[in-house]
N, C-alpha and C positions, 0 to 999 in steps of 0.2 A: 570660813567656818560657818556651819549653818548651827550651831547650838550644841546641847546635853542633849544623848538621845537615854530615854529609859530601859527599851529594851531592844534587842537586836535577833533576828528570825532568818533564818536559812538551815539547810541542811548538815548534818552530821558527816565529817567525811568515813568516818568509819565505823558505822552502821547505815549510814543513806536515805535516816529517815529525821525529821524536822525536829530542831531543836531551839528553845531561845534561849538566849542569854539577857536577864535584868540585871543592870547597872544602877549603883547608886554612889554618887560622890564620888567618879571616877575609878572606882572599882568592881570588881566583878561581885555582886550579891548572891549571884546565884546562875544556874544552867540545869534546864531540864526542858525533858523529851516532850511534845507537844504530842506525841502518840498516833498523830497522821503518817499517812504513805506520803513522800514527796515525790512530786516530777523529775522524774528522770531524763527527760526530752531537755533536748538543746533550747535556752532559753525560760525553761523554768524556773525552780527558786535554786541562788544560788547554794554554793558552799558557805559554813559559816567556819572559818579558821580564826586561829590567835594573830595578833601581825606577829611578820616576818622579824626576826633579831639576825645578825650581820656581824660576824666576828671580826672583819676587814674590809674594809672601805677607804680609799684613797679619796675617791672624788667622783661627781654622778653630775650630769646634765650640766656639764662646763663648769664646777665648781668643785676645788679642788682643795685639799687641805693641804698640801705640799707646795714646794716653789715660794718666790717671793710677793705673790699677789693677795696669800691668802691674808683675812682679816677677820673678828669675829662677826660682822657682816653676812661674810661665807661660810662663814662654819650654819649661821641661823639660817638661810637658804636650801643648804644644803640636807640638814634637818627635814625643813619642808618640802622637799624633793621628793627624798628618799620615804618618805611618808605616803603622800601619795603614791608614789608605785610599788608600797605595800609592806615596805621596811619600817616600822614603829621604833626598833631598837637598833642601833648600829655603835659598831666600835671604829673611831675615827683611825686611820694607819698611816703613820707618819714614817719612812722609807731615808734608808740611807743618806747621807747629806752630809756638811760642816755644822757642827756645835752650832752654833750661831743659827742655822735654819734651822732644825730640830728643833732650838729654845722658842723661835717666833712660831710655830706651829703650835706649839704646847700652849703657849702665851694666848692666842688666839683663840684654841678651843674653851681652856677655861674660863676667859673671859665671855663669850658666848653664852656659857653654862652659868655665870653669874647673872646676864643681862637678861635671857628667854627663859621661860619657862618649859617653854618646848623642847631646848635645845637640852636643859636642865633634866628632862624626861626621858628623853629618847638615849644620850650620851650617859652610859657608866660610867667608863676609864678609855684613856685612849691606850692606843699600841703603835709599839715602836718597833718597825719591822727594818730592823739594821741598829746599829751599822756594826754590829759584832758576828758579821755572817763570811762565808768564805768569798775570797777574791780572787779563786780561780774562776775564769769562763766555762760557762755554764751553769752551775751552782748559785755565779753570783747574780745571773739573771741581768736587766740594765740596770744594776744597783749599781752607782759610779764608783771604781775599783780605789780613786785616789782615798774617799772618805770613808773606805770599808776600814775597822779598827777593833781591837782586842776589847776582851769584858774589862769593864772599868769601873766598882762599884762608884767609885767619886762622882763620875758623868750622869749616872743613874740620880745620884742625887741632887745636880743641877736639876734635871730634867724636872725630878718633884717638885723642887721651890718652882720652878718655872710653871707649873703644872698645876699647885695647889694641892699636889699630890695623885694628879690625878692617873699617872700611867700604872695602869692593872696589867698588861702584857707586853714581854718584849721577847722576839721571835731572836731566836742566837743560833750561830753553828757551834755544837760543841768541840771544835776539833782545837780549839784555843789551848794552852796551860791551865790560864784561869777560869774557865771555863767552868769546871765543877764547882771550886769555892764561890766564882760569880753566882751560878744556879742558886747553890745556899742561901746565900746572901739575900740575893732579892726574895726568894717563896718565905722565907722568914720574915721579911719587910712587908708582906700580901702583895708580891708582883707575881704574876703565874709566866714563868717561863716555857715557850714553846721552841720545837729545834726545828728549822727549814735555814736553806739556802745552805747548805751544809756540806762537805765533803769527807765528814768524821769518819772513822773506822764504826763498824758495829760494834765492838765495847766501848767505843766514848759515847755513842749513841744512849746504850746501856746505860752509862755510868752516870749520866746527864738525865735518864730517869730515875736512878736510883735515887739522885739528890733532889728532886721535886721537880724534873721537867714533865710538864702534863697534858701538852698539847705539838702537834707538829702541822707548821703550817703548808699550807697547798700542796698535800703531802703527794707526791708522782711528780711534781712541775719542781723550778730553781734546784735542776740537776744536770748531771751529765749528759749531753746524746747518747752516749755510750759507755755502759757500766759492765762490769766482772758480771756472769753469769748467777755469781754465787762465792762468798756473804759480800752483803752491798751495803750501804745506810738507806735502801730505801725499804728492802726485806724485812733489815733491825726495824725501822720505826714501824713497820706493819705488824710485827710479831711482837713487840711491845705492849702487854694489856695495859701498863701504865698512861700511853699517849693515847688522846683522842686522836684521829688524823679527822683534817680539816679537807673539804674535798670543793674544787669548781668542776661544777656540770654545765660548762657554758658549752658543749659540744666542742669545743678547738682545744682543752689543754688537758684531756683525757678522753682517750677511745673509750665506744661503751665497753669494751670486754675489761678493757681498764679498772674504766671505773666498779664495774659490776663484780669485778674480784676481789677489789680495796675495799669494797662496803661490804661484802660477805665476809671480807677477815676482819674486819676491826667489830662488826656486828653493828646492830642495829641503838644500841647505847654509847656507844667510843666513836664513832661516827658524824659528822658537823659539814652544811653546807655554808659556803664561803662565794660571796662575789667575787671579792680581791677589784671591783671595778676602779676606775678611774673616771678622772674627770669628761673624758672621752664619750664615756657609755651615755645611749640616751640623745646623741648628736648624729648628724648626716654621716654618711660613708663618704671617705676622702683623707688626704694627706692630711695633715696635723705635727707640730714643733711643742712637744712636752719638755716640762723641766725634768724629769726623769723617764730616758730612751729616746730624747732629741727628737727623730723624726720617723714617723711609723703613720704605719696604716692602717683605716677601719675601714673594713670588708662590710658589703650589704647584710650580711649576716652575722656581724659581732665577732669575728676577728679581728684582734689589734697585733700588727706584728711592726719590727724593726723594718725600715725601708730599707732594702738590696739584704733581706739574709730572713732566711723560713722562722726565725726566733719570733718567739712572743714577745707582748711588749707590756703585757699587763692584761688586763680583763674588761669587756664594754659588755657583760649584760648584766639585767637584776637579779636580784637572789629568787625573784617571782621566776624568772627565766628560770636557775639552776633550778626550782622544786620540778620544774616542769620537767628539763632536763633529766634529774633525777628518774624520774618516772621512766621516761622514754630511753633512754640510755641502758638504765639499771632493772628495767622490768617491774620496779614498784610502785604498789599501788599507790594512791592517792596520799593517805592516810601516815603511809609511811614514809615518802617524800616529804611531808611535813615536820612530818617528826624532827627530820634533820637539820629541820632549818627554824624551828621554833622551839620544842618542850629539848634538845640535846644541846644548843646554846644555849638558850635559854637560863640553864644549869649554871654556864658558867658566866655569865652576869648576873646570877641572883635572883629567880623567880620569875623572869619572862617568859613567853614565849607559851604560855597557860593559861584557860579559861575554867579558872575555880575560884572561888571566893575568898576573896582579901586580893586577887591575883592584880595588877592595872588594868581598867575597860581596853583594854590593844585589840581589836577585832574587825576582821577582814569578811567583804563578801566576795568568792570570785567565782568566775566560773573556770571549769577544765573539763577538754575531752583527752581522752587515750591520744597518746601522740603529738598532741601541741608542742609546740617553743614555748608556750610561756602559759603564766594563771592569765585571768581576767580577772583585772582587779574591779570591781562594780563600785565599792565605797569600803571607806575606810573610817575605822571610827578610833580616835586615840586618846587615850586616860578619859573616856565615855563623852567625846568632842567628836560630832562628825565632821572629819574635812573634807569630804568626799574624795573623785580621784580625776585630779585636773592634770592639763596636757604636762607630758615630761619635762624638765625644767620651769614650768611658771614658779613667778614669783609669790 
């Protein structure tokens, strides 16, 4: 860390012209327009953006919140990772498993969250993506088929005590019996339930927002290869104004035409970019043995797929990537690639992802042309601390 910076200077992404933001006590004081033209040339002043917020995250630069290694150690590493390459706020995703790892996960993070301050910052609530999702192939993704399990409010409530209360999302297929009354249950507790991995009919889809489901994760991906032309659960969760869909633009788990017709239907508010990375992202391209999908491969370009079969295996790039993605994929502009992955999460952890007063100092400088892979993160400044933006994985 290099200190408290006072104020922070780069451009507006959407006006283009220079703005700063003063900080005081690690919150935002104040933003306004300096009233100069800025450089528009490669290399000029950068963008001045909110940091990135991260609805799902497994695990980034070999540090993984899943499996038996992790500790709250790694969880405060991970923190610091994910900082530097422009993520400020993330939701930890703890993935299908046996009771017993789920608990050391949870146990881990809030401890973490007790010990850092950072860790304390960056971490709302974690999310539990399983193990109440479907266990057919394809839907279920490599979520291991033996620990896939019905809604349980009782296990929901291990997890709390385990947790300090801290799990705010759990991703479910509703195609379960209990399914609805689970939904209930938890959004009256303040769990937000989201529906992915799923094989429900379009009315249980329905019926699972009727009862407070209000987000659907990685919504196109943990489906079938091959669905009915027409009604499907991926139609329902898109014609649902109820769900956000959550979307990766890492180029491999959604074609642009894809993506660029799921973010024209859900609109530019129902809308949320997601890494979904793993501990993978951020490491050499080569074979790899995860605790969840055994043995896959990362492609020089941020493909991770299952070894001998075209399946995915989870996600290897940043949510700095998906804005970029975003952009070039979907055809939007700067401003509104952002959106997606800062002021529309944002939302749903409780005022990130904003540079307005009272907001936290979270502020990124990057650069971006038309077309890139990814932002240029130049520095990062968090709760009004720069830590600049050191190599991928440092400690």
């Amino acid at each position: 860390m290099t200190g408290q910076v006072a104020r922070v200077v780069g451009r507006d992404p959407g006006t283009g012209r220079l703005v700063e933001v003063l900080v005081d006590d690690g919150v935002v004081a104040q933003v306004r327009a300096l009233g100069a033209e800025a450089s528009s040339e490669p290399g000029g002043e950068p963008w001045l953006v909110p940091g990135l917020v991260d609805l799902q995250v497994n695990g980034f630069a070999g540090l993984d919140v899943n499996g038996p290694d992790v500790t709250p150690d790694v969880v405060v590493e991970l923190v610091r990772a994910l900082a530097r390459a422009g993520t400020t706020t993330f939701v930890p995703t703890v993935v299908t498993s046996a009771e017993s790892d789920l608990l050391r996960s949870l146990r881990a993070v809030a401890e973490a969250r007790r010990r850092d301050d950072g860790a304390r910052h960056a971490i709302p609530f974690v999310h539990l993506e399983g193990p109440h999702i479907s266990a057919e192939d394809g839907p279920r993704g490599v979520h291991p088929a033996e620990h896939v399990r019905e809604p349980d409010p009782a296990e929901l409530r291990r997890w709390q005590e385990a947790a300090d209360g801290l799990v705010g999302l759990v991703t479910i297929s509703p195609h379960w019996d209990a399914s609805t009354a689970y939904v209930r249950h938890a959004v009256a507790s303040g769990v937000r339930i989201a529906i992915g991995h799923t094989h429900a009919t379009p009315e249980q889809v329905h019926e699972a927002a009727a009862a407070g489901a209000s987000l659907a994760t990685h919504l196109g991906n943990g489906a079938h290869a091959v669905l009915p032309r027409h009604p499907n659960y991926v139609w329902a969760q898109l014609a649902d104004d109820r769900l956000t869909g959550c979307f990766i633009a890492d180029g491999h788990h959604l074609p642009a035409d894809t993506l660029t017709a799921m973010l024209r239907a859900k609109g530019p508010d129902r809308a949320v970019l997601v890494s979904d990375s793993v501990a993978l992202a951020g490491l050499p391209p080569g074979e790899y043995t995860t605790p969840v999908g055994g043995r896959v491969h990362l492609s020089a370009d941020g493909r991770l797929s299952e070894v001998g079969t075209p399946f995915l295996a989870g996600a290897a790039r940043t949510l700095a990537d998906g804005v970029a993605g975003a952009a070039r994929l979907a055809g939007l502009d700067l401003a509104g690639a952002l959106r997606l992955a800062t002021t529309n999460p944002g939302r749903v952890v409780g005022g990130r992802g904003v540079l307005t007063p009272g907001a936290p100092a979270d502020v990124l400088l990057v650069d971006h042309e038309p077309g890139a892979d990814s932002l240029g993160v130049r520095d990062v400044v968090v709760g009004g601390v720069r830590i600049g933006r050191g190599p991928v994985g440092a400690a």
